[in-house]
C-alpha positions, -999 to 999 in steps of 0.1 A, spaced: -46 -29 -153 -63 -51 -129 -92 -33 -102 -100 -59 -79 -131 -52 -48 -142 -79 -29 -174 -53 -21 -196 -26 -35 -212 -24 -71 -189 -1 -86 -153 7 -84 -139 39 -93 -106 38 -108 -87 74 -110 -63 86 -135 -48 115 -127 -28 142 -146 -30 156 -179 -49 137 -206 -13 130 -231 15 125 -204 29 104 -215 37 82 -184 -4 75 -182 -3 58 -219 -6 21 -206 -35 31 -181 -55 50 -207 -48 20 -229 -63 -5 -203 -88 14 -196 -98 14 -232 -96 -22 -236 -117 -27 -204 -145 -4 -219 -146 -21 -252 -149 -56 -235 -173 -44 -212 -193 -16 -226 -218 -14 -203 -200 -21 -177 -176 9 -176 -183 51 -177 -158 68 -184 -160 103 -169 -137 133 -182 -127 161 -162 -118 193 -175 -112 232 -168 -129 257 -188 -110 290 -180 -124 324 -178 -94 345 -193 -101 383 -171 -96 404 -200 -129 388 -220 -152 375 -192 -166 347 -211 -162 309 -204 -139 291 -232 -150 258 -238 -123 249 -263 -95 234 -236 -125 212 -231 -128 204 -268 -94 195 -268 -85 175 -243 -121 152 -252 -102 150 -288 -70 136 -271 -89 110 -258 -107 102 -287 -73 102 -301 -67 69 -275 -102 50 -283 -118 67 -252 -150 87 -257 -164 104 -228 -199 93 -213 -198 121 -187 -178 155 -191 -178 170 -160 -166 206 -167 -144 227 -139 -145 263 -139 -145 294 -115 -181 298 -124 -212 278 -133 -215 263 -170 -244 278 -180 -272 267 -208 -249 281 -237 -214 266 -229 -232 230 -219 -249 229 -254 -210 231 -269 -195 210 -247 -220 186 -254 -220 194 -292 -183 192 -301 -176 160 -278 -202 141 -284 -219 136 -251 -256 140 -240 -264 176 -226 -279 164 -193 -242 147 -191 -226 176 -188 -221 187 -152 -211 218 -141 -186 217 -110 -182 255 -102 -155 267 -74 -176 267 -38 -163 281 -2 -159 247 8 -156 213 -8 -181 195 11 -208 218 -11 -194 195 -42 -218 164 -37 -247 187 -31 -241 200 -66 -233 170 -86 -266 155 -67 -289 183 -79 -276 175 -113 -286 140 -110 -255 131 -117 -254 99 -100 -286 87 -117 -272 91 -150 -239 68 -137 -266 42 -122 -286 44 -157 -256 38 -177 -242 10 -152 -275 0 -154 -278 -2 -117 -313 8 -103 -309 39 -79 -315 37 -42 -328 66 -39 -309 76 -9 -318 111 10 -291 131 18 -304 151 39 -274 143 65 -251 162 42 -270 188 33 -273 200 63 -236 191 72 -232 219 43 -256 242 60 -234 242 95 -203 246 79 -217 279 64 -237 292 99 -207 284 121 -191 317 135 -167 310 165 -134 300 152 -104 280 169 -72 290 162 -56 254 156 -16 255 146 -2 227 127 35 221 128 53 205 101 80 205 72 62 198 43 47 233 39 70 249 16 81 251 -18 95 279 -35 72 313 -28 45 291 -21 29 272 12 12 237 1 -15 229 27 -24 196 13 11 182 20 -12 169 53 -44 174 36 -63 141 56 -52 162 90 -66 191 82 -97 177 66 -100 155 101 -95 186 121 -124 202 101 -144 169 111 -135 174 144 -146 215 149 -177 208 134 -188 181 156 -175 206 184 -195 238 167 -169 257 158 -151 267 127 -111 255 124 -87 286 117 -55 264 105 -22 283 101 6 259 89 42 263 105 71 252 92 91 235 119 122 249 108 107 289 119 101 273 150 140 263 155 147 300 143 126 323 164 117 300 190 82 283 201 72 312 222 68 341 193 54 318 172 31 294 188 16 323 215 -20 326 216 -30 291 192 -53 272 213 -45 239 203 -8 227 183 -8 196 158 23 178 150 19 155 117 37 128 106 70 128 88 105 117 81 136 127 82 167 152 104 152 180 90 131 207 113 125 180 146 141 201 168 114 227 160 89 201 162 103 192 197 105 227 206 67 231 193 60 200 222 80 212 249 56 249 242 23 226 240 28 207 277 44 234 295 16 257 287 -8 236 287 -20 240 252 -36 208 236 -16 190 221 -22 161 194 8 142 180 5 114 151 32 93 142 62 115 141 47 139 162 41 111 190 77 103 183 87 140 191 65 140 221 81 111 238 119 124 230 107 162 244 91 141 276 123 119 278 151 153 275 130 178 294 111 154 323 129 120 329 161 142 324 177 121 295 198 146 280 201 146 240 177 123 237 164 113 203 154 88 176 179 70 161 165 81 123 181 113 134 211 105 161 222 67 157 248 76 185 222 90 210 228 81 245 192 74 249 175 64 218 135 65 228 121 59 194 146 35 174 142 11 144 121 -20 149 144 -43 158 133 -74 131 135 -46 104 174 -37 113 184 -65 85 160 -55 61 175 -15 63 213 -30 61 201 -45 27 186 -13 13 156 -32 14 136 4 27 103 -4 8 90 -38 31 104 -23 61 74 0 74 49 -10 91 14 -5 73 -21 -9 71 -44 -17 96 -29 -30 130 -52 -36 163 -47 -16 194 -56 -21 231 -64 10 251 -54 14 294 -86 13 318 -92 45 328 -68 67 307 -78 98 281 -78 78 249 -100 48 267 -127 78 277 -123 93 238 -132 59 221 -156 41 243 -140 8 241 -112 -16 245 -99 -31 214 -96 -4 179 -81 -12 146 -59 20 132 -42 22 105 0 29 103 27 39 78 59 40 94 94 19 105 105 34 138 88 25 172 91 35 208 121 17 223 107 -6 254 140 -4 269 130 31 282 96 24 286 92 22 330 121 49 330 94 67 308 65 60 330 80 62 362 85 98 351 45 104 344 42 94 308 12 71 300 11 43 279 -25 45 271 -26 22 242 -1 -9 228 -2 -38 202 -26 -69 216 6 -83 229 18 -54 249 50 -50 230 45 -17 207 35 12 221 5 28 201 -7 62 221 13 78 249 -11 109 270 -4 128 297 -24 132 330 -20 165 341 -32 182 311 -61 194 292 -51 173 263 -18 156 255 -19 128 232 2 112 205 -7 83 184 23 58 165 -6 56 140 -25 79 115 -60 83 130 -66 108 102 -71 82 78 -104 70 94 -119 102 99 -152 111 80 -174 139 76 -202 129 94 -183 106 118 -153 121 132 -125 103 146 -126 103 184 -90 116 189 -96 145 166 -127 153 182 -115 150 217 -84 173 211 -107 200 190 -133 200 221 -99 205 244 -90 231 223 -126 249 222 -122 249 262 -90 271 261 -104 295 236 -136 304 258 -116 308 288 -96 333 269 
């Protein structure tokens, strides 16, 4: 395994899972090898559950026990055992775990269920639970306050208003249950975003396909803002272009990123500039008028199967239109966002497209790829080709986010 940073002073490596699957063997090997080479230069820190079974009421530290005893089984011996559990480890269950696998006491952190996850840091910080990684790294602490966070924490908790925010996708489902984290840097980034705007997010996830069954109407009424994520795929876009088509007619704000820009600019091209059936060729390839199609140096590349080097990813730089929505939302001219995708917005259509009232607000340096596309007579009606929710932090939310919550935050007061 090879962990390569240009910067910072320590690089945390994940391996997820179960400790014995089978499938992680070579990366708890490596990791084993790189501890015994460099001792002090690796902590390795074990997470585990210790379950509270309802009919006894007491904490069980024994799945703890044995999962530490797997490891052992590998080489690995835990520095830090950082124990998971509905409630807080108290005195007598951090004196076992720290007895039976062979850790330090003050090394055993207790990471308790909390109403939200931001509280986590706060926790593992009044368990000094950094120092004891900087001590064993033996990196000198730099005593940074967090006072920032703490009161982040404190907001999140105090906040009262809610906005209702719906977020339209496919992803949502499977079996009798609804997976939020399918698009779980969105919704974090729309948390950012109420925050910043004083207000608490109330998210309820659609599936797209509902929408295509019942109609945008009975399900979107009343939401004060609509959220279209990325995606791939035939499946549920004509709910997703349905949930559009509800967003700009009502004037409801609207935020659209990737595939739901990609939706935005077919429902704008069918329903405004009159291009019946139009569509992206990743779901019609015999469309009439194919908006969003396959970046044409990439065709090749799909005709040989070759599906994995023909998206366009990572960071890409963007310039924004004087005087347009997304210029007023970041403040500046040139931006650097990040992408993960293989269809763009077909230039053929493009002054069609604008001649109609859709605004390019944002393209490639050389004018060729269209980034953002907004609307002008609306509160808020903006979709990005690229994933803004990647950038989006806590403490500094990402201007698009923030701009479409404050939107939203306007509709719900006037209600």
């Amino acid at each position: 395994m090879l962990v390569a940073s240009k910067s910072g002073d320590i690089t945390i490596v994940e391996l997820g899972g179960t400790v014995g699957e089978y499938q992680n063997g070579i990366f708890f090997e490596a990791s084993r090898l790189m501890k015994f080479r460099y001792p002090h230069d690796v902590v390795h820190v074990h997470v585990a559950y210790l379950p509270i079974p309802s009919y006894l009421g007491e904490m069980k530290s024994k799945p703890v026990q044995q999962s530490v005893r797997t490891l052992n089984s590998m080489g690995i011996e835990p520095d830090i055992v950082v124990g998971r559990s509905e409630r807080v480890l108290d005195e007598k269950r951090k004196e076992r775990v720290a007895l039976f696998c062979n850790v330090e006491k003050r090394a055993v952190i207790s990471n308790p269920d909390v109403k939200s996850i931001y509280e986590v840091p706060v926790i593992l910080d009044q368990q000094k639970t950094g120092d004891i990684i900087l001590e064993k790294l033996g990196l000198k602490s730099l005593n940074k306050d967090m006072h920032q966070w703490r009161n982040l924490v404190k907001k999140i908790h105090s906040l009262t208003k809610e906005v209702n925010i719906a977020v339209v996708g496919k992803y949502f489902g499977t079996g009798s249950y609804e997976l939020a984290d399918s698009y779980v840097s969105v919704i974090e980034s729309l948390k950012h975003a109420a925050w910043a705007n004083n207000v608490s997010p109330k998210l309820t996830w659609i599936d797209s396909l509902k929408v295509e069954e019942q109609g945008a109407k009975k399900i979107l009424e009343g939401f004060d803002g609509i959220v279209v994520p990325g995606g791939f795929g035939s499946r549920g876009t004509e709910g997703m272009i349905s949930a559009v088509r509800y967003a700009r007619e009502n004037k409801v704000p609207y935020l659209g990123l990737c595939y739901g820009m990609q939706m935005a600019t077919i429902e704008f091209a069918r329903n405004v500039a009159k291009m019946r059936n139009a569509n992206t060729t990743e779901v019609d390839e015999k469309t009439k008028y194919p908006v969003i199609h396959i970046m044409p140096d990439q065709e090749k590349k799909l005709l040989l199967r070759d599906y994995g080097a023909s998206m366009r990813l990572g960071a890409w730089d963007c310039i924004l239109v004087k005087d347009t929505k997304a210029m007023a939302l970041y403040e500046q001219k040139k931006i650097s966002e990040r992408h993960r995708h293989r269809y763009e917005f077909n230039n053929d259509f493009r002054k069609q497209l604008e001649d109609a009232g859709l605004v390019i607000s944002g393209t490639s340096p050389d004018g060729q790829l269209v980034e953002i596309i907004e609307l002008k007579d609306h509160p808020f009606f903006i979709g990005s080709q690229f994933h803004p929710e990647f950038q989006s932090r806590p403490l500094r939310p990402h201007p698009l986010f923030k701009g479409f919550m404050k939107a939203a935050v306007a509709l719900s007061n006037k209600k």
